[in-house]
N, C-alpha and C positions, 0 to 999 in steps of 0.2 A: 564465450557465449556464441551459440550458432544459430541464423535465423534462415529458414528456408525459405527463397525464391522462388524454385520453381521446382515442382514435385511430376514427372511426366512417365507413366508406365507404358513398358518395352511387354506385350505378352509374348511376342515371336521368341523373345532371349529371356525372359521366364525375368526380369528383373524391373526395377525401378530407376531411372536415373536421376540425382539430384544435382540441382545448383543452388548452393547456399552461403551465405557470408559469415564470417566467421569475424570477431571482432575480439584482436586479443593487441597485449603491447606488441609480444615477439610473435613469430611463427608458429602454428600449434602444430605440434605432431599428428602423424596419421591413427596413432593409438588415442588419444585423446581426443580426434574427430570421430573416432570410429565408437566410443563412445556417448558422446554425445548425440551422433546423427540413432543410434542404438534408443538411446531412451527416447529419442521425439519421432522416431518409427514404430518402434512398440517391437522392435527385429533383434533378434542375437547380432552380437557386431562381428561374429564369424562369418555373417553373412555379407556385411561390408565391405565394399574394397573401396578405398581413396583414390580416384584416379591422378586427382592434379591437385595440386593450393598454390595461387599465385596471391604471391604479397604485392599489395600494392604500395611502393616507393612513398616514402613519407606519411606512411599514413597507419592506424593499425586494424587496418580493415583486409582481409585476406577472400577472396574468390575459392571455393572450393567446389569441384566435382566429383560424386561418387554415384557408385551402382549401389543398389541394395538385391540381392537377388530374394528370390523367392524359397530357393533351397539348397541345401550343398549339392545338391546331384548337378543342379543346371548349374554354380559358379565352376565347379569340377569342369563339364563340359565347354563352358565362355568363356574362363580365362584361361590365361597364358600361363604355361607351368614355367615355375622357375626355375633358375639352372644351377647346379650344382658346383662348387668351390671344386677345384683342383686344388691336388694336394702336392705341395714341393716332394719330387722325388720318388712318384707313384709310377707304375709301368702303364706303359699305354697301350 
């Protein structure tokens, strides 16, 4: 269950930024915050990125921070592309 803190919109970076708690026994993955934070945005969760979950130590309460952005053209332009696997044995 995820309950949102604090909801604060970025229009300069076209996105949303949240802080929310997330209350599970274990860790929840960033697929299963991404939907959740999805359905209490009313947003595709393609448009989600999870930046952080910090579990807090004895406890099963988790910190989490994400962006929601507004469309794929701006998360294309604001995040960071990821980087591609090398492959054992490939010419450079």
């Amino acid at each position: 269950m995820i309950k949102i803190e604090k909801q604060e919109k970025k229009p300069l970076v076209e996105r949303e930024e949240i802080h929310a708690i997330a209350e599970e026994k274990i860790t929840p993955s960033n697929a299963k915050i991404q939907e959740e934070l999805a359905s209490l945005t009313k947003k595709e969760k393609e448009l989600i990125v999870v930046k952080h979950i910090y579990q807090k130590f004895g406890s099963n309460k988790s910190d989490v921070i994400a962006y929601v952005y507004d469309s794929a053209e701006s998360l294309k332009k604001f995040e960071p592309k990821k980087k591609e696997k090398k492959t054992p044995g490939a010419a450079a």
